[in-house]
The first five atom37 places (N, CA, C, CB, O) and aatype in JSON, in Angstrom:
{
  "aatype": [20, 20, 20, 20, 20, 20, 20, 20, 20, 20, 20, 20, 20, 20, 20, 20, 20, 20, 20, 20, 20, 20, 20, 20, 20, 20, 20, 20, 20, 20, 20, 20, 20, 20, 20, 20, 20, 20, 20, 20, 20, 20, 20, 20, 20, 20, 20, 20, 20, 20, 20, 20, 20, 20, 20, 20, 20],
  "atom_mask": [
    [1, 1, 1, 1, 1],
    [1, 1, 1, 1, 1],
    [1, 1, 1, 1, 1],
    [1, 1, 1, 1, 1],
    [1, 1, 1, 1, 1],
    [1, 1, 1, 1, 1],
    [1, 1, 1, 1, 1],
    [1, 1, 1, 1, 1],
    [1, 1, 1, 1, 1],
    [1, 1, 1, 1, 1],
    [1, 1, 1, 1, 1],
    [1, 1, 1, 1, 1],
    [1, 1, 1, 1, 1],
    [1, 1, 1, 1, 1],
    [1, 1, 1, 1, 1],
    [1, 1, 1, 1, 1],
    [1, 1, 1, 1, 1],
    [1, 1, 1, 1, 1],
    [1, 1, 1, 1, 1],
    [1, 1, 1, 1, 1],
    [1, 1, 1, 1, 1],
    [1, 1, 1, 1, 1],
    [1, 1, 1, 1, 1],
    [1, 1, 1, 1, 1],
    [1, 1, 1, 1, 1],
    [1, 1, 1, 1, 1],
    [1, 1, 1, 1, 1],
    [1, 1, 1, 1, 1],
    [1, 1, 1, 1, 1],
    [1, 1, 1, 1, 1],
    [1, 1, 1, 1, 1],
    [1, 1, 1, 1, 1],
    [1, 1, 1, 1, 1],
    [1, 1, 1, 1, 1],
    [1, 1, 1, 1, 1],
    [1, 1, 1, 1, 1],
    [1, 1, 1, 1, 1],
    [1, 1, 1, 1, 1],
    [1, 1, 1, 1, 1],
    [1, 1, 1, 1, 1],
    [1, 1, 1, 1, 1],
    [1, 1, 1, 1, 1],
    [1, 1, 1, 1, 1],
    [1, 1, 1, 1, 1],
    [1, 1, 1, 1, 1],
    [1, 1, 1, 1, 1],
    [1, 1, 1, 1, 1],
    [1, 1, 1, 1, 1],
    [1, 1, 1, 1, 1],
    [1, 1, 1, 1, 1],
    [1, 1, 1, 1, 1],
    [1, 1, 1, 1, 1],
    [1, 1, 1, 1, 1],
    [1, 1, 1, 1, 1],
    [1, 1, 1, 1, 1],
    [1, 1, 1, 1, 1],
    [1, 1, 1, 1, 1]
  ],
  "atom_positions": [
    [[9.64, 4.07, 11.14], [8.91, 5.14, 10.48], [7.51, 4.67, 10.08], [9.68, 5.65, 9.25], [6.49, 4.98, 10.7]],
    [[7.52, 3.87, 8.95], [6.22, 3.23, 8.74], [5.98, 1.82, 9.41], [6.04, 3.09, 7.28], [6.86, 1.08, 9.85]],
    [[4.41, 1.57, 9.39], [3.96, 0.59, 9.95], [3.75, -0.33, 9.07], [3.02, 0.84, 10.62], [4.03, 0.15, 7.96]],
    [[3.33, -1.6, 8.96], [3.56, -2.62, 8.76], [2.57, -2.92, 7.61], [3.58, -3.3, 9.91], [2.75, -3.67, 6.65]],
    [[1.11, -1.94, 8.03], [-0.14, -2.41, 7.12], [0.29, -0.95, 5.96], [-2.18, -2.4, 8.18], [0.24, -1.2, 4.76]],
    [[0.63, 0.31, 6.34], [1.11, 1.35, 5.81], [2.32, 0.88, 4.68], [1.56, 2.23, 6.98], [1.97, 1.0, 3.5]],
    [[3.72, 0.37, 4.92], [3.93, -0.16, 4.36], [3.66, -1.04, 2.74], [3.99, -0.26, 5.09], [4.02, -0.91, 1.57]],
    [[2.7, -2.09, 3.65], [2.06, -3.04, 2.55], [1.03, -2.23, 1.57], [1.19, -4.31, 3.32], [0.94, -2.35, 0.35]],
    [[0.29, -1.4, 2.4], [-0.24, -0.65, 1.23], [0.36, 0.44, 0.32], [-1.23, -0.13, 1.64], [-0.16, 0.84, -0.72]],
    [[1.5, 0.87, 0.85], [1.94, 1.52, -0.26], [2.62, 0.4, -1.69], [3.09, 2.57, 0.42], [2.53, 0.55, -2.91]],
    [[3.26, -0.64, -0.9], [3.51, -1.48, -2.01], [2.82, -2.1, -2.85], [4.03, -2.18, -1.76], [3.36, -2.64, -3.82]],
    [[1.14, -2.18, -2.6], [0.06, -2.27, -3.24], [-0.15, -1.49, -3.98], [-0.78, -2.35, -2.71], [-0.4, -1.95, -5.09]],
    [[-0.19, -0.19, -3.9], [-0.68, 0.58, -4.65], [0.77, 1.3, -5.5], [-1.68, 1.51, -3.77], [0.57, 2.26, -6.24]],
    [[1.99, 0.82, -5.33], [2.71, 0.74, -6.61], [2.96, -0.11, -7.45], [3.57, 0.99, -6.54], [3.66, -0.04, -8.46]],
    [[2.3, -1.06, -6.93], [2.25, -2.39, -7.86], [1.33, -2.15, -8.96], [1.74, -3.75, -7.07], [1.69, -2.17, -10.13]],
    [[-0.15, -1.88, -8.46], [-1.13, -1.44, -9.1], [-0.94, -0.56, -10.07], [-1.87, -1.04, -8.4], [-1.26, -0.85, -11.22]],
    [[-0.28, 0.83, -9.7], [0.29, 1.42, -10.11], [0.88, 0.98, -11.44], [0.85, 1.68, -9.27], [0.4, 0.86, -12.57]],
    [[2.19, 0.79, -10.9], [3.06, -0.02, -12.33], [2.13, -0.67, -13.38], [4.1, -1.43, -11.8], [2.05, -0.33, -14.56]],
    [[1.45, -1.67, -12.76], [0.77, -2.59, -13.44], [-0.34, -1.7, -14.66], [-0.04, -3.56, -12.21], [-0.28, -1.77, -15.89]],
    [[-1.11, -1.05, -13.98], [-1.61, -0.15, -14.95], [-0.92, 0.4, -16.19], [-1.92, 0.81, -14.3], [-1.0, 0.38, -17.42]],
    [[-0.05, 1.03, -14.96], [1.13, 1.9, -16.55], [1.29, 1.31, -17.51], [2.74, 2.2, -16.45], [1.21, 1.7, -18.67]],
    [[1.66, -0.18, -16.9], [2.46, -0.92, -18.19], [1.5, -1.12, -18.88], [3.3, -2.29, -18.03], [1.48, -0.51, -19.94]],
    [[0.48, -1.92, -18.6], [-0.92, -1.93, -19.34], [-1.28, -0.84, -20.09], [-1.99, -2.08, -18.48], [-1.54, -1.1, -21.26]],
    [[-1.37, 0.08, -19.81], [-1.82, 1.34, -20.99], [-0.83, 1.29, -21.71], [-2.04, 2.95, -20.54], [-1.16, 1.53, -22.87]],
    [[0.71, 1.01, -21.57], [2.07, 1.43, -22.45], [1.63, 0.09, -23.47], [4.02, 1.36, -21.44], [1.52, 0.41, -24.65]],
    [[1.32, -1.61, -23.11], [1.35, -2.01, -23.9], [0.34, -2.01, -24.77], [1.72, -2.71, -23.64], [0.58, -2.66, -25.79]],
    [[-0.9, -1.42, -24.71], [-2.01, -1.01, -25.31], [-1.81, 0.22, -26.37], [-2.93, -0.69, -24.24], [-2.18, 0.25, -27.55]],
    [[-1.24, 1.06, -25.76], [-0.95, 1.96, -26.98], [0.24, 1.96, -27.4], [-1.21, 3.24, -26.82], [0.59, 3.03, -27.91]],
    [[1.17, 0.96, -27.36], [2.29, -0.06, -28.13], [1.45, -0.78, -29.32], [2.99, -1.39, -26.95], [1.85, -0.93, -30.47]],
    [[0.64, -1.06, -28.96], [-0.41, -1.89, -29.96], [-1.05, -1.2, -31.12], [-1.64, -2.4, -29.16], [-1.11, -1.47, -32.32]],
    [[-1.55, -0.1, -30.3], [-2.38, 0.89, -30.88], [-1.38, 1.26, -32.08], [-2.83, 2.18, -29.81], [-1.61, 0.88, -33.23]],
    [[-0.06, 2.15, -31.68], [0.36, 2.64, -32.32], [0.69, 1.53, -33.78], [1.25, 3.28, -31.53], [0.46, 1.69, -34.98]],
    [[1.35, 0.33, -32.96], [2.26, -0.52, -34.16], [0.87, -0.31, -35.61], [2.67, -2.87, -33.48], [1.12, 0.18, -36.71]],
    [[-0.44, -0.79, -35.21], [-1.47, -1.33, -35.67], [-1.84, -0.41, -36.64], [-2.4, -1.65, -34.74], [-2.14, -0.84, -37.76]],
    [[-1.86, 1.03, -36.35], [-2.23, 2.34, -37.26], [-0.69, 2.26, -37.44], [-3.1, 3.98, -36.52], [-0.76, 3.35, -38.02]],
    [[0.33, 2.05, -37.47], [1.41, 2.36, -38.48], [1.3, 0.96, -39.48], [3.08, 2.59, -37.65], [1.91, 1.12, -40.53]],
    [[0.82, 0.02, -39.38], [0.99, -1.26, -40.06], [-0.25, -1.36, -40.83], [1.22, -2.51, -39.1], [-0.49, -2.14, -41.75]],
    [[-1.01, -0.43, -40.32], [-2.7, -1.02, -40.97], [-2.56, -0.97, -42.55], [-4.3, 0.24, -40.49], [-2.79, -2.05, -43.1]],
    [[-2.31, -0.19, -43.16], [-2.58, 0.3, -44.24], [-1.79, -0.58, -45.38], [-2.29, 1.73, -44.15], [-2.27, -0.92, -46.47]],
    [[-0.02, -0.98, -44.72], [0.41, -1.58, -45.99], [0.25, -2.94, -45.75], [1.84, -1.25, -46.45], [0.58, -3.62, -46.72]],
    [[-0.31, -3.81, -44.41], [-0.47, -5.16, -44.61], [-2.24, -5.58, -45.33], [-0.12, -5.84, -42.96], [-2.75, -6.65, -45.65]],
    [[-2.72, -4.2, -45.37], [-4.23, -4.04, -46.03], [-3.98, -4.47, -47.38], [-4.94, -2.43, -46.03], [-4.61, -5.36, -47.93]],
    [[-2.51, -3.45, -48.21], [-2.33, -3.54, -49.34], [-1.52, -4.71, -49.93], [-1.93, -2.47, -49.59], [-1.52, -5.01, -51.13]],
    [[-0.76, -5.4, -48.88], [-0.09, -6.81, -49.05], [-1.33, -7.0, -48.83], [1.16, -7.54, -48.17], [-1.88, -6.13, -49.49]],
    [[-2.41, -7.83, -48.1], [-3.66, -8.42, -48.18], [-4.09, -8.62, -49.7], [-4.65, -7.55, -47.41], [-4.36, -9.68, -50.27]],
    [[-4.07, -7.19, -50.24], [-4.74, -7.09, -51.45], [-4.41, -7.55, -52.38], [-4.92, -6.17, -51.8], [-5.14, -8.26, -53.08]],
    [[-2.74, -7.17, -52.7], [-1.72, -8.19, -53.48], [-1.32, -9.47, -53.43], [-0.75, -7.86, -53.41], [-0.78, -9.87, -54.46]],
    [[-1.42, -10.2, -52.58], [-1.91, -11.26, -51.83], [-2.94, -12.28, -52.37], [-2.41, -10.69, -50.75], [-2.8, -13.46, -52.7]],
    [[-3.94, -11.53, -52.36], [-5.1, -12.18, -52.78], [-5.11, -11.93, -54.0], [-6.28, -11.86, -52.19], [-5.86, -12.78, -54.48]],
    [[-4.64, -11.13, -55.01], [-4.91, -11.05, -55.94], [-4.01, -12.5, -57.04], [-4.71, -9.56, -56.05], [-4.31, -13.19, -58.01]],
    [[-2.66, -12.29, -56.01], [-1.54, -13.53, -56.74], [-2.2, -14.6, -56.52], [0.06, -13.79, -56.11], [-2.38, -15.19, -57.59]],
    [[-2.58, -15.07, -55.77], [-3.55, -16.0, -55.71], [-4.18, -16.74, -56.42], [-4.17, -15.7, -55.36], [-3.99, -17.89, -56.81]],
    [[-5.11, -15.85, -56.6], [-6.42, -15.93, -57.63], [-5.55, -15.85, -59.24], [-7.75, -14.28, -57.33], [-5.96, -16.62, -60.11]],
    [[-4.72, -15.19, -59.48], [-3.98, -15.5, -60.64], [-3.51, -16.85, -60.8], [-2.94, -14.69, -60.71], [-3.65, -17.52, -61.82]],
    [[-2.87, -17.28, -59.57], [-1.99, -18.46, -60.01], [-3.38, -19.78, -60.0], [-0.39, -18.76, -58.64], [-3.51, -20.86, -60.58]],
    [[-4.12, -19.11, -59.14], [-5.39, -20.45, -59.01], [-6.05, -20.57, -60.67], [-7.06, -19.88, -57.61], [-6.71, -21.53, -61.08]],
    [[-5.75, -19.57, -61.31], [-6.48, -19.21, -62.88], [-5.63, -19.61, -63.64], [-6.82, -17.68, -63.36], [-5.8, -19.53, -64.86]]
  ]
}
């Protein structure tokens, strides 16, 4: 049915394919974790630094 270079390029271009996908999936895997995490490791940051500076006092 298919030829040999036909073939190879379709398996190229689902590789590519895939490869992309996954790449955007683990990017906005990131994205997402990052805006769900931003805010309370901001506020541990804050508490954080503040124990700190207490215990350094």
């Amino acid at each position: 049915m298919f030829t040999t270079e036909h073939s190879y390029f379709l398996s190229v271009f689902y590789f590519n394919l895939l490869h992309s996908f996954r790449l955007f999936f683990v990017i906005l895997q990131s994205f997402i974790s990052r805006q769900a995490h931003n805010k309370p490791t901001f506020k541990k940051k804050i508490l954080t630094g503040k124990e700190t500076k207490m215990k350094g006092q």
